[in-house]
Legacy VTK file of the C-alpha trace (Angstrom):
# vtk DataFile Version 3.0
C-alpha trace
ASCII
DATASET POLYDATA
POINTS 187 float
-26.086 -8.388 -3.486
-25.972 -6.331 -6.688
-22.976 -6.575 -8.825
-20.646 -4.196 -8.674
-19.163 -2.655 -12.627
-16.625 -0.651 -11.169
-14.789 -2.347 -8.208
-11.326 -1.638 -6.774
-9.285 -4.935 -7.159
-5.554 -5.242 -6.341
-2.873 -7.939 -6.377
0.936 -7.847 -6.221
0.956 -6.724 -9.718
-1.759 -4.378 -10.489
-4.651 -1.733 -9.142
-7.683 -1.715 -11.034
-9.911 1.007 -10.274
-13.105 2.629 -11.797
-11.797 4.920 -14.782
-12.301 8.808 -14.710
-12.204 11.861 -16.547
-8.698 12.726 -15.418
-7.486 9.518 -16.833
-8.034 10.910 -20.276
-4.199 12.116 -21.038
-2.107 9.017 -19.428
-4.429 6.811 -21.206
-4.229 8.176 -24.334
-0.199 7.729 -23.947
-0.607 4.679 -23.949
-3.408 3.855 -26.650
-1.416 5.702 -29.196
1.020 3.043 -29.471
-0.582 1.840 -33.020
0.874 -1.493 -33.065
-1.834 -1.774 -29.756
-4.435 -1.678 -32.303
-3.149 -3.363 -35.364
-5.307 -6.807 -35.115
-8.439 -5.169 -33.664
-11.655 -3.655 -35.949
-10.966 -0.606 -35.280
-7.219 -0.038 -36.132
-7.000 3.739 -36.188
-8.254 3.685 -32.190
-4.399 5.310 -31.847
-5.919 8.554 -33.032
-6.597 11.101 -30.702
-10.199 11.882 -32.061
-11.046 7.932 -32.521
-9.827 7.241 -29.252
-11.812 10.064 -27.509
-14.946 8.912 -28.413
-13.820 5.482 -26.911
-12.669 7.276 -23.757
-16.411 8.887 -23.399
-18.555 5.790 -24.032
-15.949 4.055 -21.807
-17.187 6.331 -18.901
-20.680 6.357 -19.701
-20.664 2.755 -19.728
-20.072 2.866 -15.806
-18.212 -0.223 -16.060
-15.060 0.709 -17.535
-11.713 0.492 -15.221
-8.388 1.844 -15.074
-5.728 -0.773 -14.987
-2.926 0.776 -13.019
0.774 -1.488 -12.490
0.776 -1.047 -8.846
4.824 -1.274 -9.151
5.000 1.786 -10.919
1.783 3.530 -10.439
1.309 4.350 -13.849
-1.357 3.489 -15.907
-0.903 0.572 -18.170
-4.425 0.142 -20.045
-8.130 -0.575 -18.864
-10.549 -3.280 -19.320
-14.305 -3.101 -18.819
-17.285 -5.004 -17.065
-20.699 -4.897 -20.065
-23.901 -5.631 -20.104
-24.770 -7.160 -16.573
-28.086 -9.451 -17.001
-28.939 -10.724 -12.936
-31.493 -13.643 -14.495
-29.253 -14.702 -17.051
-25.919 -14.243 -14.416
-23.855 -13.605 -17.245
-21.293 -9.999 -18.000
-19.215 -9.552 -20.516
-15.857 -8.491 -19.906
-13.758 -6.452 -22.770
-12.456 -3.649 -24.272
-9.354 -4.181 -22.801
-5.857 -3.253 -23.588
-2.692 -2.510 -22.020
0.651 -0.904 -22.968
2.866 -3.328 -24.823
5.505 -2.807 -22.369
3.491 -5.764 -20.619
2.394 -7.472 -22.726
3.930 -11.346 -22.740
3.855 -11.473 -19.048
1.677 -11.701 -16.186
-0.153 -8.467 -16.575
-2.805 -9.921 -18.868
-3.134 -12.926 -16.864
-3.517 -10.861 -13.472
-5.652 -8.571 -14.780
-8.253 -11.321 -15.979
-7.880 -13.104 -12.797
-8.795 -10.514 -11.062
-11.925 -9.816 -12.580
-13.330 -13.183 -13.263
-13.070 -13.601 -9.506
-14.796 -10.134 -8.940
-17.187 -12.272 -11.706
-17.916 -15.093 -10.709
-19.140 -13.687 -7.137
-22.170 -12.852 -9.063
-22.939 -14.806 -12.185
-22.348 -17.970 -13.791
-20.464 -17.039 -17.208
-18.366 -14.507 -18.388
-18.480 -13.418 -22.085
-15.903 -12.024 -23.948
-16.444 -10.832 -27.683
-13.229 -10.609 -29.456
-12.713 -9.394 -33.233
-12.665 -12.539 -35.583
-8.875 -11.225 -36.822
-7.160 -10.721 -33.836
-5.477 -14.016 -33.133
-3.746 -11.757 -29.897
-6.578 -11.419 -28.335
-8.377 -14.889 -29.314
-5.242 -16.547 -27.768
-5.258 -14.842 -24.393
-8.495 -15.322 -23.819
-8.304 -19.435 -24.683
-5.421 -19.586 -22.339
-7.886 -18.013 -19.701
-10.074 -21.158 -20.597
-12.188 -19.331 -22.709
-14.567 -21.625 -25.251
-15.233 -20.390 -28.545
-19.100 -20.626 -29.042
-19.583 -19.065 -32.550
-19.700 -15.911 -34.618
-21.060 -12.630 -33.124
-21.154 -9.132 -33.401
-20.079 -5.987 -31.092
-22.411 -3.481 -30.654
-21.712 -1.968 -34.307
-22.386 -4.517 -36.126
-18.955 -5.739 -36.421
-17.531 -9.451 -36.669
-16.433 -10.876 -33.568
-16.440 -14.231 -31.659
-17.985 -15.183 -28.813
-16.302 -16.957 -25.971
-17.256 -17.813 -22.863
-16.056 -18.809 -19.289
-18.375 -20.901 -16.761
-17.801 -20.568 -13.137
-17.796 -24.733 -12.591
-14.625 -24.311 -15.440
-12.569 -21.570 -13.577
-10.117 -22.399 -11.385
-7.993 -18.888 -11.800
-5.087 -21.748 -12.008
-5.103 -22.521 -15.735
-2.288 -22.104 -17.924
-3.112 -18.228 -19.057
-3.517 -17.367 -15.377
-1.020 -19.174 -13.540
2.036 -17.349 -15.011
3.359 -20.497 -16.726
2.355 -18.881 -20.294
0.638 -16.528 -22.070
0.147 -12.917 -24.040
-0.968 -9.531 -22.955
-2.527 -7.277 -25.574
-6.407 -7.050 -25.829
-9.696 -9.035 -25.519
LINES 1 188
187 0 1 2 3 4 5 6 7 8 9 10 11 12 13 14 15 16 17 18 19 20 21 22 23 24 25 26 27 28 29 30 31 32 33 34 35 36 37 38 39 40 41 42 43 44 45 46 47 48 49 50 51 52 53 54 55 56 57 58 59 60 61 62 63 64 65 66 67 68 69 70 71 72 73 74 75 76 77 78 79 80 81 82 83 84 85 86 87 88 89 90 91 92 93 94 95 96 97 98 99 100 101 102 103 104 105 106 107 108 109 110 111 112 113 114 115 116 117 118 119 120 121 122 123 124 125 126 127 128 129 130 131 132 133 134 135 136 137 138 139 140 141 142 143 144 145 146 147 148 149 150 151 152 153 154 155 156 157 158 159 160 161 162 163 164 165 166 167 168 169 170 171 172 173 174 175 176 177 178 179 180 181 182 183 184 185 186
């Protein structure tokens, strides 16, 4: 069974659902917020123009998603399933970010759950590359059980880190999952 980069997924909290063109203008509500941005390589994603460009190579990834908070059915961010390698069984997930206004709660945690179970239905480890300044993001993903395996860089040549998550090693019940703790923001 292939894997699939753009799966519905739902929980009590949240909808996530393959991104689209219309998504463009609620998205972009939320991504202007620049304190979203402020720890990540590319600070100025808030603009419109910056964060357009995002927006398209988000869709012609065909792995991007629209996180949606099912409560409210508004979009709160998206997230995004990369680089897929069936002998290997290893994705990347990243690019994600939601709306501050959840941020510190379960949002984060639900969200990740979600699609490292999607995941691990079809590989062995989960990679996420996170920029080497933003402690945010390095946290939530270490609460998610993430393990730091050295320096790497995104597909510009940036700085990042490289974590990673092995299927034997998630439970979906640790600490950054489990609602006893943890961030929101991006990895």
């Amino acid at each position: 069974m292939p894997f699939e980069l753009q799966p519905v997924l739902t929980d009590d909290l949240l909808t996530v659902r393959p991104l689209r063109p219309a998504d463009f203008d609620e998205l972009f509500t939320v991504a202007a917020d620049p304190l979203l941005w402020e720890q990540h390589p590319q600070p100025d994603r808030c603009r419109e123009e910056v964060f357009r460009a995002f927006f398209s190579d988000a869709l012609a990834s065909g792995g991007a998603l629209a996180v949606v908070d099912t409560r409210e059915s508004r979009l709160i961010g998206s997230s995004r399933y990369h680089g897929y390698d069936a002998d290997r069984r290893e994705v990347e997930i990243g690019w994600t970010f939601l709306a501050r206004s959840h941020w510190g709660g379960f949002y984060n945690k639900s969200l990740k759950q979600l699609m490292l179970d999607h995941a691990f239905q079809f590989v062995d480890t989960v990679v996420f590359l996170v920029g080497t300044d933003n402690r945010r993001s390095r946290r939530a993903v270490e609460k998610l059980g993430g393990v730091l395996t050295g320096p790497a860089q995104d597909r510009a040549g940036e700085p990042h880190v490289r974590y990673r998550i092995e299927v034997g090693n998630w439970s979906g019940e640790r600490a950054g999952v489990d609602g006893s703790s943890g961030v929101g923001g991006l990895s």
